[in-house]
DRENKE-291731 format. One record per residue (C-alpha): x, y, z; residue in one letter. Coordinates in steps of 0.02 Angstrom, whole numbers, plus 50000, padded with zeros to 5 digits. Example, Ala and Ser with C-alpha at 12.3 -4.5 7.8 and 13.67 -1.06 7.14 Angstrom:
506154977550390A/506844994750357S/
% end
This chain:
529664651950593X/529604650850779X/530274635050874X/528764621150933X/529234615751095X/528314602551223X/526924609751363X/525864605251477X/524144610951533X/523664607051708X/521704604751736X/520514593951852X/519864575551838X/518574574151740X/518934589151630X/520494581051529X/519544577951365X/518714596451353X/520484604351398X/521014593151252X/519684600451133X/520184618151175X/521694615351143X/521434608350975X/520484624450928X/521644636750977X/522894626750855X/523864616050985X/524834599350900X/525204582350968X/523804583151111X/523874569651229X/522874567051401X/523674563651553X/523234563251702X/522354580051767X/523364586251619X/523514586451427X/525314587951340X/525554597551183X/526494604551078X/526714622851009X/527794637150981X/527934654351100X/526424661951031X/525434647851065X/526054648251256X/525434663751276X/523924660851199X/523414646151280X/523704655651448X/522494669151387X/521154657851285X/521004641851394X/519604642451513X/519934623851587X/521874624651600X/522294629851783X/524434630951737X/525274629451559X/527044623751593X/528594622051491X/529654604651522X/531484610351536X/532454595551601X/531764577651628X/532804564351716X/532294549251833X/533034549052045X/532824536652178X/533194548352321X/532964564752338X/534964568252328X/535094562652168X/533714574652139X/534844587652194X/536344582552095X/535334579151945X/534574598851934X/536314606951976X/536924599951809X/535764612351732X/536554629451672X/535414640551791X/535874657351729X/535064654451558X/533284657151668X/533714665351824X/534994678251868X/535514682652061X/534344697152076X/532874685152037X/531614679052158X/530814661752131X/529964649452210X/529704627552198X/528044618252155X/527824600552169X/526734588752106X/527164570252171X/526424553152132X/527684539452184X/528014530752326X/529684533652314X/529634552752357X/528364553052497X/528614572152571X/528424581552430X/529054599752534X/530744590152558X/530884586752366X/530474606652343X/532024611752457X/533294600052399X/533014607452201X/533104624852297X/534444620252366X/535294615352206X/534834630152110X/535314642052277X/537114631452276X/537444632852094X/537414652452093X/538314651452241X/539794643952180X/539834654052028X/539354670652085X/539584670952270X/537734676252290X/536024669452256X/534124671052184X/533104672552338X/531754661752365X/529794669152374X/528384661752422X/527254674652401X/527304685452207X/529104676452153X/529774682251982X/529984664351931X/529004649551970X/529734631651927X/528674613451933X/529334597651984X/528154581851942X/528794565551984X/527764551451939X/528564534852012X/530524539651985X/530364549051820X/530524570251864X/530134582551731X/530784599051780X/529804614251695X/529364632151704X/527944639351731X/527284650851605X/525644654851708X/526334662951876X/524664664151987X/523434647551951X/522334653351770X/520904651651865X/521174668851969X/520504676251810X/520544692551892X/518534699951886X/518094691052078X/517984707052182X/517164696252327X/516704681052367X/515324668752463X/515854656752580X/516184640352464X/516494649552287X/516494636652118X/518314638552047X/518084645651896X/518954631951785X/517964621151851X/516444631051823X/517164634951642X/517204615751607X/515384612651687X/514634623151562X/515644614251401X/515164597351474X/513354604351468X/513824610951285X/513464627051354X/513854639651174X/512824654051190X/511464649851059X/510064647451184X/509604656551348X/510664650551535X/509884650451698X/510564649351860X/509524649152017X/510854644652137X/511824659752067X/513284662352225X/514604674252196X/513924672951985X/515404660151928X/514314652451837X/513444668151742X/515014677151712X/516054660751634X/514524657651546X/514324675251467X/516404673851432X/516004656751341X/514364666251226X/515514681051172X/516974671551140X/517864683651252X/519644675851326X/519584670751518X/521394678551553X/521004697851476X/520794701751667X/522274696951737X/523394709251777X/524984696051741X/525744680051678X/527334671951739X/528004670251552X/528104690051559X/529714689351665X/530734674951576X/532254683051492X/531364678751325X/529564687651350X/529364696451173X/528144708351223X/527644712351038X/527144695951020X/526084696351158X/525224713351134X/524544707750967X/523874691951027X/523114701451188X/522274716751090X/521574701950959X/519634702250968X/519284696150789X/518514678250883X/517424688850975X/515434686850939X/513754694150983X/512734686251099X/511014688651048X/510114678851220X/509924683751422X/510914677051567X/509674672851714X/510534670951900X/509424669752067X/509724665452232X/508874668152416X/510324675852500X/510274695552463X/512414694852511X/512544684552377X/511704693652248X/512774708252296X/514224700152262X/513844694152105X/513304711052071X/514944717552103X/515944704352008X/514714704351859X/515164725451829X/516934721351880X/516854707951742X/516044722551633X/514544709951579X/513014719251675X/512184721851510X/511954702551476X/511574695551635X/509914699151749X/510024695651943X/508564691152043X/508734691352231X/507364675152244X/507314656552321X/506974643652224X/505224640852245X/504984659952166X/505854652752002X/505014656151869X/505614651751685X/506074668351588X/506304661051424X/505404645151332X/507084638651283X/508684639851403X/509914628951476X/510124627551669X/511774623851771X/511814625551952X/512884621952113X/511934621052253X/512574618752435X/513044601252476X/512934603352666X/514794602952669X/515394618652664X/513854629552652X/512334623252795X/510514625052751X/509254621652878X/508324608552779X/509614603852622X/508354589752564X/507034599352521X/508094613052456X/508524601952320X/506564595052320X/505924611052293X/507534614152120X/506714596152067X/504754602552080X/505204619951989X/506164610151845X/504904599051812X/503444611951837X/504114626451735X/505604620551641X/504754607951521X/505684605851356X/507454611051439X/509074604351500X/509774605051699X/511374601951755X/511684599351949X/513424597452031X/513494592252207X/514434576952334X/512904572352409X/511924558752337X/510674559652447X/510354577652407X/510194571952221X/508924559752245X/507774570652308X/508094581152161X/506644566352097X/507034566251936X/508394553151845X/509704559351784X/510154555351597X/512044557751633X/513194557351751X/515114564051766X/516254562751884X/517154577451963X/518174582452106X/517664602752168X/519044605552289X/519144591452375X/517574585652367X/517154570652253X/515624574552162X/514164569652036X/514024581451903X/511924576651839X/511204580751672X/509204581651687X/508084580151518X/506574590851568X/504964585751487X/503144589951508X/501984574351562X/502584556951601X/504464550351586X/503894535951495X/502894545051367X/504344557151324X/505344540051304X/504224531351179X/504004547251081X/505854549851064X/506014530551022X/504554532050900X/505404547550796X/506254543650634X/508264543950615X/
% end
């Protein structure tokens, strides 16, 4: 029976408690939310499946040393009492990540070079040579967190952030990470048992997480590598046979609709889409949103359209006047969810949102809205859903 060990899955606010539920399903124990992260606990296979199956986990690390420093000296002293060579050897390349919230440790580059520095000096004065860093593709990636004075040391068993799933072949101008995306559509209990609709479509983050999420298909079957693949313990076996495992996979017996005005944009989600190998599910229409037009009685809709930040539009209020009149005109009887960090923009949406969720898309702070559509007056729909029995 294989070893359970602690880990830690690394995600953005707002998305703590779905993390948390796919974790639980993929057969994670002792799940806990932190902060932008969920601790767990699980044995090797489980590692590698998490970093294959988890669409809203952006790193999975392993803790391999925690200790609390006041300085960033004792930091130092404290990580060259480790016994280095059972993770790295001199021929290794590696690199530091930090992750600081104390007041304590306020440069959070300095705290990455003085644990170099430690690990650098303790092959050094065993071996007379030393693991060179990389900042670029390094064999071995290590995380420092240090909340306050408490540092947890770990390894990270994910290499490149999860959420380079490996299908983008191009990209628009403010692309929706696609964790985040991931998480949008289980917020919006997105599960492939209705139609999806996407007028706003971008670079097609949305369509292809969305098809990924209806055929049960895991987020990380793209990626060409994992960091756990070069620890001195990989068992490749292991991996294989969780990797060539489709038995979760299901039929998805609806459409995938994506739009949007810009004909660029439509090529590139074109291009990702077959890169993805998904063509067959999703249908692209190069169309503003005034043209939409609902393909399907029944569908759910989930769109990011430009905030003005990043992306300009030469009239941004009535872009998102004209999404409100073509919900409420032609969607009747479905759901719409809008992310975006202008409220302003919302409003003119003109419709009130039934829910609202916080979340941060880069570093924008944002309004993630949930929209009941229903035919005829707001107030009618109200009493008639009051007036139906339990």
């Amino acid at each position: 029976m294989n070893k359970e060990f602690e880990m830690i899955a690394k995600t953005f606010r707002g998305l703590e408690e779905v993390l948390a539920t796919e974790l639980v399903n993929i057969g994670a124990n002792n799940v806990q939310i932190q902060r932008r992260a969920v601790s767990f606990t699980g044995d090797k296979a489980l590692m590698y499946k998490a970093n294959l199956h988890l669409r809203t986990a952006s790193r999975i690390l392993k803790p391999i040393f925690s200790f609390d420093a006041s300085n960033p000296d004792e930091i130092y002293e404290k990580i060259k009492t480790i016994c280095w060579s059972d993770y790295l050897n001199v021929d290794n390349t590696f690199a530091i990540d930090t992750t600081v919230y104390s007041e304590t440790f306020n440069h959070s580059k300095f705290v990455a070079y003085r644990v170099k520095d430690a690990i650098a000096d303790w092959f050094t004065e065993r071996f007379d040579r030393r693991p060179s860093v990389s900042l670029t593709i390094p064999q071995l990636l290590f995380n420092i967190h240090i909340s306050d004075q408490k540092c947890i040391l770990s390894l990270d068993s994910s290499g490149e952030s999860l959420h380079k799933r490996g299908y983008r072949i191009e990209q628009n101008e403010a692309p929706l990470n696609e964790c985040l995306a991931a998480g949008m559509l289980l917020l919006a209990g997105w599960n492939g048992q209705t139609n999806f609709v996407d007028p706003m479509c971008g670079s097609g983050t949305l369509l292809i997480e969305a098809t990924l999420i209806a055929l049960n298909i895991p987020p990380g079957i793209y990626r060409s590598s994992f960091g756990f693949e070069k620890w001195n313990d990989f068992d490749e076996a292991l991996f294989d046979s969780i990797y060539n495992d489709d038995s979760s996979e299901r039929p998805f017996l609806y459409r995938i609709y994506g739009s949007d005005i810009s004909p660029r944009a439509i090529n590139i989600s074109l291009q990702n889409i077959k890169s993805a190998g998904l063509s067959q599910h999703i249908q692209l229409n190069n169309q503003s949103v005034q043209q939409l037009e609902n393909p399907v009685e029944n569908c759910l809709i989930v769109t990011n359209p430009p905030y003005g930040e990043r992306i300009t539009s030469d009239d941004i209020f009535a872009l998102y006047a004209s999404l409100g009149t073509s919900l409420k005109h032609k969607f009747a009887g479905c759901t719409a969810w809008v992310i975006s960090s202008n409220e302003e923009c919302l409003d003119n949406i003109g419709l009130k949102p039934t829910k609202r969720i916080r979340l941060l898309n880069g570093a924008l702070d944002c309004q993630y809205c949930r929209y009941d559509i229903f035919a005829g007056k707001r107030n009618d729909f109200v009493a008639n859903m009051n007036n139906k029995p339990d």
